[in-house]
N, C-alpha and C positions, 0 to 999 in steps of 0.2 A: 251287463253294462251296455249303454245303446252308444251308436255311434258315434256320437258329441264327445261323450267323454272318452271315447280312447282316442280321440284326435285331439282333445286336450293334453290328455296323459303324454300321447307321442309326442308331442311339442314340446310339450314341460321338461321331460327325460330327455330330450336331445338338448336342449339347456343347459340341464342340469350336468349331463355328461360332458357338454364341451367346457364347461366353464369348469368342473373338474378337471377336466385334462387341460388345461390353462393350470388352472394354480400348482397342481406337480410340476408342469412343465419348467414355471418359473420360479418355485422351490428350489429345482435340480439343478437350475441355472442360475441361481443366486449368486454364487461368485462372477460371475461373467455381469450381473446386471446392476449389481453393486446393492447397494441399500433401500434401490426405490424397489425392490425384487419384496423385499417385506410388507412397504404397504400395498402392494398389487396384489399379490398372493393372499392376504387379507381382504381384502375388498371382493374378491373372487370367490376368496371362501364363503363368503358370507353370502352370496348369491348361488353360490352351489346348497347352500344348506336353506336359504328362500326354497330355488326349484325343486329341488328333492321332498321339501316338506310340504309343499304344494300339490306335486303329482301324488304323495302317498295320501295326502286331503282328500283328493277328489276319487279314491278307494276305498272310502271310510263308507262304514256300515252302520254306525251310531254313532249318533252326535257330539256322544263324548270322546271317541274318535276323534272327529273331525277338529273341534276344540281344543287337543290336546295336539293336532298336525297346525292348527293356528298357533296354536303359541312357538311351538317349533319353528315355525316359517318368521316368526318375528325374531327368532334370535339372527335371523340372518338380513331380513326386511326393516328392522329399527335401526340396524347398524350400515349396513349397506349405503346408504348415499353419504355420510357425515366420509367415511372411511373412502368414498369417490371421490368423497372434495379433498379429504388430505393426500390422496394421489396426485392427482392434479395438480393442489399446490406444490403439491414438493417436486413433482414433474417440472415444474416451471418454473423453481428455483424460490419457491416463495415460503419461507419458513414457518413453522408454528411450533411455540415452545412447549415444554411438558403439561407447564399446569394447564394455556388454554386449550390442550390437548385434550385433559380429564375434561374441564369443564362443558364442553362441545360434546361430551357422552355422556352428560348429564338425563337431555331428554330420552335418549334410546334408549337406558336404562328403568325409568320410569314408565316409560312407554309398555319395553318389556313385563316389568312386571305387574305395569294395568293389566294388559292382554291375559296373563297368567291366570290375576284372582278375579277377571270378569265377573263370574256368580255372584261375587260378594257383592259386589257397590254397582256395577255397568256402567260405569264414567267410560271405559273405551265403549261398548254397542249395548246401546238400549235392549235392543232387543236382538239374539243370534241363534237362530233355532231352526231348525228342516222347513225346505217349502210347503207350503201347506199341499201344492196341485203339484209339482214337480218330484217332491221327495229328493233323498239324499243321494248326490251329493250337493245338488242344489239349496241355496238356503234364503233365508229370510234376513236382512241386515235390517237395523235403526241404529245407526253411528252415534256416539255419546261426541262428548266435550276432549276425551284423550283423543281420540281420534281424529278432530278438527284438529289439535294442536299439532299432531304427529304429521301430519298430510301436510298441515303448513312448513314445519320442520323440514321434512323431506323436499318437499319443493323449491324452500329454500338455498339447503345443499346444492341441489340440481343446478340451479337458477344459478345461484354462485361459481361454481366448478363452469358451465357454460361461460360465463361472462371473464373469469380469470384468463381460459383459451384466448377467445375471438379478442381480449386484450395486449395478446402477447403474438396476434397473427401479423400484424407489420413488422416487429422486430424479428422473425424469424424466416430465413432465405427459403424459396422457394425448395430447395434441398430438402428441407425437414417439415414441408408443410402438407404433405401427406399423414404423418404422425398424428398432427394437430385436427385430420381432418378424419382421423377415425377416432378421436376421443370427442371430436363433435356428435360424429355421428352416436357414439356410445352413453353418451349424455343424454341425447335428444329420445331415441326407441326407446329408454322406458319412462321418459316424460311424456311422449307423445300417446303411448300405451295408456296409462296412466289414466292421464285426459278423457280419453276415449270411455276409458273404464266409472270415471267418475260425471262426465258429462252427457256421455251420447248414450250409456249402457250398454251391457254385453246381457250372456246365461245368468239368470238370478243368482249373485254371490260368486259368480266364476270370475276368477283375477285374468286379464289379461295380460299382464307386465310378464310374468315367466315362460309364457309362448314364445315370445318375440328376444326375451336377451341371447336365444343364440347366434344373432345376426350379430350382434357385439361383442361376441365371443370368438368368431369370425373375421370380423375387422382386425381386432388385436391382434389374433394371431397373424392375418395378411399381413400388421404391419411390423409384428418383428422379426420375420423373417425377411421380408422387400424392403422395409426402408429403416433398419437398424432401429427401432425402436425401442430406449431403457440403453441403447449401447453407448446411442452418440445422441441426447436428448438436446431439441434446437435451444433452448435457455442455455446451454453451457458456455456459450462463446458471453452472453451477456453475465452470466456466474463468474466467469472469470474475470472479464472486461472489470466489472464493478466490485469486484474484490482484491484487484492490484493495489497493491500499496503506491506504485509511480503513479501521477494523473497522468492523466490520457485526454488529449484534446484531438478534433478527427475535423479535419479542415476540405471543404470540397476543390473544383478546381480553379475559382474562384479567389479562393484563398479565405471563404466565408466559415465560421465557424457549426459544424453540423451535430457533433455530438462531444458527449463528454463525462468522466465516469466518477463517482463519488469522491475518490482522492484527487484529482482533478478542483473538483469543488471545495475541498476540503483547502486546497493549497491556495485557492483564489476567490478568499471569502467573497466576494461581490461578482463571482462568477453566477448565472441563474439561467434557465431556462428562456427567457426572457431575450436572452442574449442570441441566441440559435438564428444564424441567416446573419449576424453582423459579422463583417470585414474584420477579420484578427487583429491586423495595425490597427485600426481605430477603436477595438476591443480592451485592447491592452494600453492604450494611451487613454480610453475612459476609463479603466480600472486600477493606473497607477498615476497617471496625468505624467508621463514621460513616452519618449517613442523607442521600438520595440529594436534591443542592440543590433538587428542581422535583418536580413533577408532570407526568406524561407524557399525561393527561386533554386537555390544554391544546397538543397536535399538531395540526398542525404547528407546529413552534417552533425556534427556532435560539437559542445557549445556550453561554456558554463555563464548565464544569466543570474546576474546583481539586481535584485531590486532592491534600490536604494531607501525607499520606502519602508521598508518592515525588517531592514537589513536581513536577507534574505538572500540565500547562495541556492541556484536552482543549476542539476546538469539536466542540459533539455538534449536529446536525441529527435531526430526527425527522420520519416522514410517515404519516401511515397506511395500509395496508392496506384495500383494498376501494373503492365506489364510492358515491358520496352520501356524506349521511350514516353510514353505516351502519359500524359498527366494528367491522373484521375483525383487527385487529391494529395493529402499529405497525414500521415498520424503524427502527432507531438509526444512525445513520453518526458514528464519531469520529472526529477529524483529531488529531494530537497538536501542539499549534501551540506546545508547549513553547520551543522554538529561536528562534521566531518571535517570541516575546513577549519573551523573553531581548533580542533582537536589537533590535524595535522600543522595549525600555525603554532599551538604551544608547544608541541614536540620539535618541531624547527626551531623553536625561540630557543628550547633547551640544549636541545644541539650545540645551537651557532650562538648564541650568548653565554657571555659570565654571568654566573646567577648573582652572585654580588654585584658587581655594579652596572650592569644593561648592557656592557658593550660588546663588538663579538669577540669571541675566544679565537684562543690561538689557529684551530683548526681552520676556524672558517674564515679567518685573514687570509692563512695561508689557499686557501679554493677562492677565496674572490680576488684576490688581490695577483694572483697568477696570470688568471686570465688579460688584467689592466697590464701586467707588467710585459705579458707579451704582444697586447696589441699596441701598448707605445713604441717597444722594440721595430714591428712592423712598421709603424708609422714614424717612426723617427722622432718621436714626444719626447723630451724630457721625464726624466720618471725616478723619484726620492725617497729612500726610505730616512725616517726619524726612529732611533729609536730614544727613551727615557727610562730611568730608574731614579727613584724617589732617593733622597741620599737620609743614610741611617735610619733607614728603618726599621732592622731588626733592634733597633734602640726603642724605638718608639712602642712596640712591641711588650720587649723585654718590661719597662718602663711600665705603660699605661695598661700592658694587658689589650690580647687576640680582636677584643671585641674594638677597642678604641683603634687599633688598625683596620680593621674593617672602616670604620667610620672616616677615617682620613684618606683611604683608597676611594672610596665615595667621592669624598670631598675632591679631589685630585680630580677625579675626572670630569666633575662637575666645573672645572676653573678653565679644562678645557677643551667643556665639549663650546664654549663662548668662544671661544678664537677657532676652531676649526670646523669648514666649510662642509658643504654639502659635496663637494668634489673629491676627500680626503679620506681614506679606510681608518677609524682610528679600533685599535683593535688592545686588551689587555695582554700583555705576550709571554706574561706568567710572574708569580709572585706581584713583587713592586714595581715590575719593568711593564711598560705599556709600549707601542707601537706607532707610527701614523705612515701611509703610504700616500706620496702624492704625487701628482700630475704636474709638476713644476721645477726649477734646475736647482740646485744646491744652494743659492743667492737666496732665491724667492723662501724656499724650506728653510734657511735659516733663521729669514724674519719672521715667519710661523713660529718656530720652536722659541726664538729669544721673545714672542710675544705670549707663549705659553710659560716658559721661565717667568717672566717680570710677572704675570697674572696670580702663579702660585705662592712666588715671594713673597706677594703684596696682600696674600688671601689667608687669612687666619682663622684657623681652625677650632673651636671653642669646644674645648674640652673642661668640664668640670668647673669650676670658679677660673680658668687661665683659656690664652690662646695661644696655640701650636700653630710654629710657622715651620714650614714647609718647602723642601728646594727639590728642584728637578737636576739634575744632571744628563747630560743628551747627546749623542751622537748624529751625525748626519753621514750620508754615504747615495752618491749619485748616480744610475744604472750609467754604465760607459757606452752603451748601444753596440757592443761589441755581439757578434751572432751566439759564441760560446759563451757569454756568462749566463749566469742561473738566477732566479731569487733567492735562495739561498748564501751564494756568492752576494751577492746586494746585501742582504740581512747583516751576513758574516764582517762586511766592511763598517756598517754602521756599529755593529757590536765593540769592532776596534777603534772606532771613532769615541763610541760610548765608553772603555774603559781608560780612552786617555785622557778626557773629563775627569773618570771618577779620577784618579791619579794624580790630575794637577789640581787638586783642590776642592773639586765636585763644583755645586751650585751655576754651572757653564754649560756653555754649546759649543760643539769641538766639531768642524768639517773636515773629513778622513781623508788624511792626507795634507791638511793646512795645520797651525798654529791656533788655540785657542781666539775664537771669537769673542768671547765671553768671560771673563774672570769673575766670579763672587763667592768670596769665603765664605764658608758657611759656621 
């Protein structure tokens, strides 16, 4: 063996070694490196099984030999770049799914097994036989038509995998741009190699691509040990960024809009790239033609945004950017809580409404109407309770049957929700007996209630071929602004107010503690 070739050999073998003890290395560490640990370890493989079948090439002693270390070298040379780009992409956060997975090893397969049945057809090398003046290991090549294809393939790879990097070299912080700059580098040595090999020439039939990958066998490992390389990869802040469900708008300190992540866009159809460098107020007033409810000065803040437009409930968060005081910008996070508010107002309606007729239930009289009763107490207001009960109803009932009750409770309150103001709780307070609480003295609440009487009297109810007429009977009862009375005490007066109506006759309005206002037999 003359001296060329064992300085080939020793270069090929120290290749082949390191890039062996790379792919154990990140076999072993595969938990630790997560899932890109697979296609690395792959891709490495496959370059370990290039150099290894390279160096035992160039110690071949007949041709058949040597042939049979070519085909070897291509299980690892047809796969090897296709398997760098899916490194890379997936490094970089850039997916590729099963099928165009298979498809993309379409050619290396092929490729593969041109190289195999050479003899038969030479579509990959015209012609691959001993030099005629050098002898072997040295050889004679005529490249076929697989071969052109193969070479463009691979280049392709290369070419791709390089351009996906220096793509993703701005969005990634100087922190992680070491990483990016030994997968440059590890791209380029065996393209450069390459080149070399196929434009400028080397030793007759001597590759030099597997001398040289242990310089990138080297990088790699510089860079995961030094700069966490596979631990903390620079796409994952953008992996994350654009996989949030909240949009994310990221404002400089300007207040101009700088970046923005797919649910972001998702949330603000007419949001676009287009938009990047415009002023957010006049972003959002071109994008809903309304102006924007807050000021962003006032971050951190948390903030539930109506666009009125797409009836649309957004809770937006804000925080700034930077450290101190000091204002570097601001991030926006929106949550679309649309659904949610939807959701949380029918569970409130169910709550605090009578499901039969809309109005609120007892409960929620008693919590709203609390709080009125003691800030009039405070304030010295006037303050009324009414109450009402339908007279003979469990006749009507008994009579027309549950359902036709239901429908005259309707009706009822329908007579008078027309006479009672936006000022007034009017609340169902159980069974047939309804409620109203008001802001006004016993005088004013009377003419209320006796214009609620006359409204029902007069309103007839259409049931079946006939119409049911209908009487209220009422109580009235005045808060006395005394410190110790209650609502309840208030309630309980009108109650007695209420039962000496029903007693003299019903169809009346009785103020507790006076003589019937009202007489009408019923």
């Amino acid at each position: 063996m003359n001296t060329n070739i064992t300085a080939f050999v020793s270069l090929i073998s120290i290749s082949a070694v390191l890039n062996l003890f790379l792919a154990i290395y990140v076999v072993k560490k595969k938990s630790y490196y997560r899932s890109i640990a697979t296609t690395f370890s792959m891709y490495i493989g496959s370059i370990t099984i290039y150099c290894l079948a390279a160096a035992f090439g160039l110690l071949s002693t007949s041709i058949e030999q040597l042939k049979l270390w070519t085909t070897i070298q291509y299980i690892g040379i047809a796969f090897a770049p296709i398997l760098g780009l899916f490194f890379v992409m997936q490094y970089l956060g850039r997916k590729v799914n099963r099928k165009r997975y298979l498809i993309f090893l379409v050619i290396p397969i092929i490729t593969l097994l041109l190289v195999a049945t050479n003899d038969l057809h030479h579509l990959y090398y015209r012609v691959y036989e001993a030099h005629p003046y050098l002898g072997l290991p040295y050889i004679q090549l005529e490249i076929g038509i697989g071969y052109v294809i193969h070479g463009i393939y691979t280049f392709s790879c290369m070419l791709a995998g390089l351009y996906v990097i220096l793509a993703n070299w701005k969005e990634t912080s100087a922190t992680y741009r070491p990483q990016l700059v030994a997968l440059i580098i590890g791209q380029l040595i065996p393209m450069v190699a390459a080149f070399i090999y196929l434009l400028v020439g080397t030793a007759p039939g001597i590759d030099p691509v597997p001398m040289v990958l242990w310089i990138s066998s080297l990088l790699y490992l510089w860079a995961m040990n030094n700069s966490k390389m596979f631990t903390v990869i620079p796409i994952a802040k953008d992996t994350i960024f654009q996989s949030m469900n909240d949009g994310v708008l990221v404002l400089d300190e300007s207040y101009r809009l700088i970046e923005f992540n797919k649910a972001g866009q998702q949330m603000f159809p007419g949001l676009t790239k287009d938009m990047l460098g415009v002023n957010f107020y006049n972003l959002w007033r071109d994008l809903y033609d309304e102006v924007f409810p807050c000021t962003l000065d006032q971050s951190p803040l948390t903030k539930e945004i109506h666009v009125d437009q797409h009836g649309t409930i957004y809770q937006m968060r804000t925080s700034c950017l930077g450290v101190s005081k000091q204002h570097n910008g601001i991030v926006m996070l929106f949550t679309d809580i649309t659904e949610m508010k939807k959701l949380q107002f029918q569970l409130e309606h169910i709550a605090y409404y009578d499901e039969l007729t809309q109005v609120l239930n007892r409960r929620a009289f008693f919590q709203h109407c609390l709080s009125e009763f003691l800030q009039a107490k405070e304030t010295g207001t006037p303050y009324t309770a009414i109450l009402m009960d339908i007279d003979h109803f469990k006749r009507i009932n008994d009579f027309y049957g549950h359902d036709i009750g239901d429908v005259v409770l309707q009706e009822v309150v329908q007579a008078c929700k027309q006479q009672i103001g936006n000022n007034a709780l009017f609340a169902r307070y159980g069974g047939e007996e309804f409620v109203v609480a008001v802001r006004a003295d016993a005088a004013e609440a009377f003419t209320l209630a006796e214009q609620m009487r006359q409204t029902l009297e007069h309103h007839a109810v259409p049931i079946d071929n006939t119409n049911l007429l209908v009487t209220f009977s009422i109580g009235i009862a005045q808060a006395t602004g005394d410190e110790a009375e209650t609502l309840r005490q208030l309630l309980k007066r009108a109650d007695t107010a209420l039962y000496e109506a029903k007693n003299n006759g019903r169809n009346q309005v009785r103020i507790e503690g006076e003589n019937a206002k009202s007489l009408h037999l019923y």
